[in-house]
C-alpha positions, -999 to 999 in steps of 0.1 A, spaced: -555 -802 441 -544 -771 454 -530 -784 487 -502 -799 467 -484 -772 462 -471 -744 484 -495 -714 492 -473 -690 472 -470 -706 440 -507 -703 436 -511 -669 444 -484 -666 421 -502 -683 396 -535 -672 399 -523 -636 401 -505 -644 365 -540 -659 357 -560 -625 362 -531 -603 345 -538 -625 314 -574 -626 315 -571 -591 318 -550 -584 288 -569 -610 265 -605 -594 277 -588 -558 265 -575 -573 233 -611 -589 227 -629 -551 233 -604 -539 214 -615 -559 184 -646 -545 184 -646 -512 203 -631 -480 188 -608 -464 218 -633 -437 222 -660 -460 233 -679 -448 265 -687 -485 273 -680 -488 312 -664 -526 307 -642 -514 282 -630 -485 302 -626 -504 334 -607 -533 313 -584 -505 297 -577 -487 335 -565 -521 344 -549 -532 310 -527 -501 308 -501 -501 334 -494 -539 327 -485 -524 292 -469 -497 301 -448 -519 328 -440 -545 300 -429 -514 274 -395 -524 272 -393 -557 267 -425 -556 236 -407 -557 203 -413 -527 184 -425 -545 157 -455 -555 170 -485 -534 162 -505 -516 186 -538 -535 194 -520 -566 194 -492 -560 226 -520 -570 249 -526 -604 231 -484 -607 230 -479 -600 266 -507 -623 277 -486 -649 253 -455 -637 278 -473 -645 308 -489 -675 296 -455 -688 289 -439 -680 320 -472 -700 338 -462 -731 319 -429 -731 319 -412 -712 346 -437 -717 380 -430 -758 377 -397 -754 379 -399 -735 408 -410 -769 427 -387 -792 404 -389 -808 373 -413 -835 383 -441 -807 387 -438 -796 349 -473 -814 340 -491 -814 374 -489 -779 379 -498 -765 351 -535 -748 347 -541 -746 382 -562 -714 383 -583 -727 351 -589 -761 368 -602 -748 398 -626 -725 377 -639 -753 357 -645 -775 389 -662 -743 402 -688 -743 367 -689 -784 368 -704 -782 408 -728 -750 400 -743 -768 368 -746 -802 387 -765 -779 410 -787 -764 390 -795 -802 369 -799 -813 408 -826 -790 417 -839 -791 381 -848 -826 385 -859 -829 418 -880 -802 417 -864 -785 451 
């Protein structure tokens, strides 16, 4: 799958991929840590989350309440996954390219759980 497209793209993607996983794990904590939580995943998340928000600043509406800017930028990266990277290759790519970092982590669960059912039944 991935050898269809030029190496570049899916870094570019799968980069794009870990800044939104990023922001939606910090708008998940967020819904049910305080900001003053010691909990080291929540800290960790919130080193990482923070410069992407402070980066994106200017172009967040000002309307837009606090704990949800992570949630809107990862909507702003999402989008440009979809809709910008495929036309980087042409408008024939617009469906085949999209989800390319989620595939391959789905193929990924699919082959460890096979695995695991494998050696389950067998008994190895």
């Amino acid at each position: 799958m991935i050898n269809n497209f030029p190496i570049w793209l899916v870094a570019l993607d799968y980069f794009l991929a870990c800044l939104m996983v990023i922001l939606l794990i910090n708008f998940i904590l967020n819904l049910f840590l305080s900001e003053a939580s010691n909990f080291i995943l929540y800290r960790f998340i919130t080193k990482l989350a923070n410069p992407i928000i402070n980066i994106t600043n200017k172009i967040t509406p000002s309307f837009i309440v606090q704990p949800l800017i992570p949630m809107y930028i990862a909507w702003l990266i999402f989008m440009i996954r979809i809709y910008f990277l495929p036309l980087l290759l042409g408008y024939s790519y617009i469906g085949k390219f999209a989800f390319v970092f989620e595939k391959e982590i789905i193929t990924q669960v699919k082959s460890i759980i096979l695995n695991i059912a494998i050696n389950l039944n067998y008994g190895i």
